[in-house]
N, C-alpha and C positions, 0 to 999 in steps of 0.2 A: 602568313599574311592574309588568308583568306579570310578570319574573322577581325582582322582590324580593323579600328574605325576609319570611315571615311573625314575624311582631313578638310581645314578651311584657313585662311588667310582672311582676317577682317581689316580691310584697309577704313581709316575716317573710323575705325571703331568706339569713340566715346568712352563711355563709363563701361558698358558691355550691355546692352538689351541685349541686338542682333545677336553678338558671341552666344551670349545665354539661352536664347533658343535656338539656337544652331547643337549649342552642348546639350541641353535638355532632347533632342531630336537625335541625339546618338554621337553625333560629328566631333572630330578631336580640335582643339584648336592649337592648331603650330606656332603662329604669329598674328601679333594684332600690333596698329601701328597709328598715332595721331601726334598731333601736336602739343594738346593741351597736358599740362603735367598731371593736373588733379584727374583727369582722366586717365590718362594710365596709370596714374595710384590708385585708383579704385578698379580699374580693371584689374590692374596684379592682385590685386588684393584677394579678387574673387576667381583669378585665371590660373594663377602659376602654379597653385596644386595639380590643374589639371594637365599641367608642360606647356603652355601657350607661354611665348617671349614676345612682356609686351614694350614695345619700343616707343618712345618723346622721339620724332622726328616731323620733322615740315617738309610734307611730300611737295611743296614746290621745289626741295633743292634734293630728297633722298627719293631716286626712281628703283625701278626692281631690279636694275641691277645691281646697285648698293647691298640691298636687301638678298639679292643671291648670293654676293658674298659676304653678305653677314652668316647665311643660312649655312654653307658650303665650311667655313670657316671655326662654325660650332659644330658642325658635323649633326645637320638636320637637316631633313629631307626639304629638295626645293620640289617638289610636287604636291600640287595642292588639288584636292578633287574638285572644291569649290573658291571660288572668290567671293567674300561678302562686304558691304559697306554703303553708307550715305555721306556722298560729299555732301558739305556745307552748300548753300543754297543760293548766299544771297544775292548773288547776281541775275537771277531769276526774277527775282523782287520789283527789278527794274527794268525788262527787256520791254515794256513797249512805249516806252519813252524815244526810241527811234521811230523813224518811218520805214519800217520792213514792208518794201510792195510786193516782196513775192517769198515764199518758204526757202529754197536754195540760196538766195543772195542775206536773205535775213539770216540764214542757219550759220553761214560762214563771218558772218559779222557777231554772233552768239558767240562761236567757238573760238574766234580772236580775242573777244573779250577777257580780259584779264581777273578778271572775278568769275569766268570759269573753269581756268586752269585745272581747280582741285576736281571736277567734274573728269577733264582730261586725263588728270592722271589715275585716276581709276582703271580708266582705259590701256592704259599704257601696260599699268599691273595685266590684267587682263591678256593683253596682247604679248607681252613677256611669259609667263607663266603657262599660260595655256590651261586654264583649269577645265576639266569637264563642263563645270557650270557655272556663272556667275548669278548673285541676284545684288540690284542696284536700288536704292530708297532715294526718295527726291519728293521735289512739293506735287501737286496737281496744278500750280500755275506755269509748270513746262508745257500742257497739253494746248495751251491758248494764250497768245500775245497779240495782239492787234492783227487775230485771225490768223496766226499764224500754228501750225503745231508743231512744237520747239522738242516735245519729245520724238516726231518720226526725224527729226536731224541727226539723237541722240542715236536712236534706233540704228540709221543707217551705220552710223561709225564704229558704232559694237557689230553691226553685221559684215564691216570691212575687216575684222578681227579673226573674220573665219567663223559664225558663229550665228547661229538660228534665235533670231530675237523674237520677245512678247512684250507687252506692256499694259500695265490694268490699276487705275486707282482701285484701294483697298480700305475697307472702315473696319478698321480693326474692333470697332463694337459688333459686329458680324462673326469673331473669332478668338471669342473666348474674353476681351480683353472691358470692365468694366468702363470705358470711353470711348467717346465719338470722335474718331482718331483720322480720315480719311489723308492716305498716303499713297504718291506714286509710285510703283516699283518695276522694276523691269527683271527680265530673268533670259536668260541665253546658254544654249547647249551647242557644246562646239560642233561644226560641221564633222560628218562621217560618223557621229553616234546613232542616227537615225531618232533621233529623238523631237517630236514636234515642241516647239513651244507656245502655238498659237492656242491650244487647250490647256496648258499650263492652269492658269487660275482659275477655268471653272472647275477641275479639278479638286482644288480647294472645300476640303471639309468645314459648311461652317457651322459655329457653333456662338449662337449668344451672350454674349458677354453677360455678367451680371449688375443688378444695380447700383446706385453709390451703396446701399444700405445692407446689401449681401458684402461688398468688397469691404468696410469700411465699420459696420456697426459697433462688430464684436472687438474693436481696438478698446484700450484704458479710456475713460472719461480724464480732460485734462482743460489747463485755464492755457489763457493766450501766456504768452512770455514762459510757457516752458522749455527750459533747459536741459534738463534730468534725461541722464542716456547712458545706459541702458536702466529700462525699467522692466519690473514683473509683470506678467502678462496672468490676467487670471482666463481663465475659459467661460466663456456664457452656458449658464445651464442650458441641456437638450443635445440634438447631434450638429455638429458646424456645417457649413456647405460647403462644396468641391473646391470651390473658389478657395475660404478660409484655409481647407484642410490644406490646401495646397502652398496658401501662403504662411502656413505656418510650420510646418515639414519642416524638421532638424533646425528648432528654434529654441529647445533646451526649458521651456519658461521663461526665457528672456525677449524683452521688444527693444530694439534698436531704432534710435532718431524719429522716436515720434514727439520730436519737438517744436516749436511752434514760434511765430513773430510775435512780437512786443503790438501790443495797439494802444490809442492816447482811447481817450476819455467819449471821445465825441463818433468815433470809430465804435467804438462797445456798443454804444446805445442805439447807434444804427442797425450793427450785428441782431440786436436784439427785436429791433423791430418788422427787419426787412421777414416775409413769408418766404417759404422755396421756393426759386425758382424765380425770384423778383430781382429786379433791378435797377441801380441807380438813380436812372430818370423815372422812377415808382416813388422814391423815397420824398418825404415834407419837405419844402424847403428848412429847416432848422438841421436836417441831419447832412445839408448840401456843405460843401466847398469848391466843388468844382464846376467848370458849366456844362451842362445839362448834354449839347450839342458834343462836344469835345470827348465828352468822358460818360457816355451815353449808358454804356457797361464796366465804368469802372468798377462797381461794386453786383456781383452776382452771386445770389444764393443759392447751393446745390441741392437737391432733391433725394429724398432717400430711394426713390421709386422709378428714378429714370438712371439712366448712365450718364458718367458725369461729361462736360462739354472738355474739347480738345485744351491737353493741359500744353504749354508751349516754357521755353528757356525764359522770357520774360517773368516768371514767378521770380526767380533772379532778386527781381525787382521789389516786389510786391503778389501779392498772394490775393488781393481783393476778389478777382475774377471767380474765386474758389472756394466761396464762406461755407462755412461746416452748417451743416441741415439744422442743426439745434443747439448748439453748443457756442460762444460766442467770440467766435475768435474766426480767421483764416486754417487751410488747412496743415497738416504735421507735415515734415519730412516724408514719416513714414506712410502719410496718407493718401499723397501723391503717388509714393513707389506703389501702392497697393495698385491706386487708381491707372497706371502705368502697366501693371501684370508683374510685378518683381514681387519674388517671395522675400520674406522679414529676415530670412537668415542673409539675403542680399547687403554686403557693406556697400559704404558710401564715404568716400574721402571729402576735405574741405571744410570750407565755412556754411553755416546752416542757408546763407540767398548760392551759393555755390555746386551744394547738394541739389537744391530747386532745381538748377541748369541744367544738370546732369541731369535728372529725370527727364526736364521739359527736351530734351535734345533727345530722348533715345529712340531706339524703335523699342515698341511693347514686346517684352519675352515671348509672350504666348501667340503671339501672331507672330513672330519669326519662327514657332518652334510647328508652328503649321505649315510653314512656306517650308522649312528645313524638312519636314516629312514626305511634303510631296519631290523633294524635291532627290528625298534618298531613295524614295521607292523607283524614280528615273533613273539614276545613275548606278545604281545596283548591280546591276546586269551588265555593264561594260565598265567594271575598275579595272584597271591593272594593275601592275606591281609597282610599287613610289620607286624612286630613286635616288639616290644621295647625291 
């Protein structure tokens, strides 16, 4: 047992960033657990070779206990070294639409909230399980509601759990990751490991992200409204960058989902006008339909030479916010996962605004597989034996 890996539980885990750099950082994944189905199809898809059981469940009605006797039941270990996961948000969205006059009274009206349940039960896993470590993803608008700070509430509750908390917004363009990503996270080492958390993320190696034009160049030239999946990947002449070489690692000559939305007529010609790095309210009126005030950034062109701006679930929707540097169209599937840190051999379940989601929802691989570094060289030194 000495050289096993250390283990994690991704609860809210999505399509799999968080798992993926947890797994690239060494860690086994036992169980991952969300609601959405196309999420754990595409998790399974990229997890079960490695033994992760990944479970459709609605943690408002399935707690850890369930889950122990799921674990207990297939004869897998319910010891987890780590606990990892981002509840869903959006009750955050809307916390200062009360009148919170003071942090205590405002925290317990937060935690009643019923749009933070999935927040809660995070907790719950946590406090069931007892992992050596947890680490938690959240917005940066917990830090501040009408002066309030909503994450030392969170703080306290994970520290009732038995457990040494930190907390630190993170720009995951700081750490490897080609975008300007900035994410709350928290991290907590159970009491009696002697382990501080409050230096936890200066800890943190950073390291640069690359630009859109290092993560993105070397992809196929393609028009809008492609379909075509998989395609041949040819290589650009000369030697690729760390970023490439990385995302393309065990990809055979094959490119996956780098396909594209449909645009009308009047869309193209904007595509084609707008410079990097412009925006909407930049453009003639002739290439307008929306208004100006409203949809101020509906339309933004990316930059080969900066990192690209925070990609979000609303691509879902529409891709405008995300125009390709030259090319005249919004950007690929697969151009997102690059701009996200997902290597090509990364699958993706779903429909082509679906796959968007999955991306716009995740945490970046390489900035999870940096918190998962620091986070192994801590617990190292006090594993024990798992237990069945």
């Amino acid at each position: 047992m000495k050289n096993s890996k250390p283990s994690f539980l991704d609860v809210y885990c999505g399509c799999g960033g968080f798992s993926l750099g947890f797994a690239l950082a060494g860690f086994k994944p036992v169980a991952a657990i969300d609601k959405d189905r196309t999420a754990c199809s595409t998790h399974r898809m990229n997890f079960t070779r490695r033994g992760c059981h990944t479970l459709v469940r609605d943690l408002n009605n399935y707690g850890p206990k369930r889950l122990h006797k799921y674990l207990r039941r297939h004869r897998i270990t319910t010891r987890f070294d780590v606990i990892i996961g981002g509840p869903p948000c959006q009750g955050w969205s809307v916390v200062g639409r009360g009148k919170m006059k003071s942090l205590p009274d405002g925290g317990e009206r937060l935690k009643n909230d019923p749009r933070n349940r999935l927040y809660r039960r995070f907790v719950n896993y946590v406090r069931h399980f007892r992992p050596k470590c947890f680490v938690m993803e959240n917005v940066p608008g917990m830090l501040k509601h009408d002066g309030a700070n909503v994450a030392e509430v969170v703080k306290r509750e994970l520290e009732r759990c038995g457990y040494r908390v930190g907390y630190k917004v993170i720009n995951a363009a700081e750490h490897g990751v080609p975008q300007v990503r900035r994410r709350l996270f928290f991290v907590g080492f159970r009491d009696g490991l002697q382990i501080d958390a409050c230096d936890f993320f200066d800890s943190l190696v950073k390291h640069a992200g690359p630009s859109v034009g290092d993560a993105i160049r070397d992809l196929p030239r393609i028009g809008h409204a492609q379909r075509a999946t998989p395609i041949k990947y040819k290589a650009k002449p000369g030697q690729p960058n760390w970023f490439v070489r990385f995302a393309r690692a065990r990809s055979n000559g094959k490119l996956a989902d780098h396909i594209t939305r449909s645009h009308n007529e009047q869309d193209l010609k904007a595509f084609a006008y707008m410079k990097q790095g412009m925006t909407y309210s930049e453009l003639p009126k002739r290439f307008k339909r929306y208004s100006d005030e409203t949809f101020k950034d509906k339309y933004k062109k990316l930059c080969w030479d900066r990192q690209a701006w925070t990609l979000t679930a609303h691509l879902r929707a529409d891709c405008y916010t995300h125009i390709h540097p030259s090319q005249r169209r919004t950007i690929s599937v697969r151009e997102a996962a690059r701009l996200q840190s997902f290597p090509d051999w990364f699958k993706l379940d779903g429909s082509l605004g679906g796959k968007f989601q999955l991306i716009g929802n995740a945490v970046p691989p390489l900035l999870a597989k940096q918190i998962a570094h620091a986070v192994k060289k801590r617990i190292s030194k006090c594993r024990t034996k798992r237990r069945r």
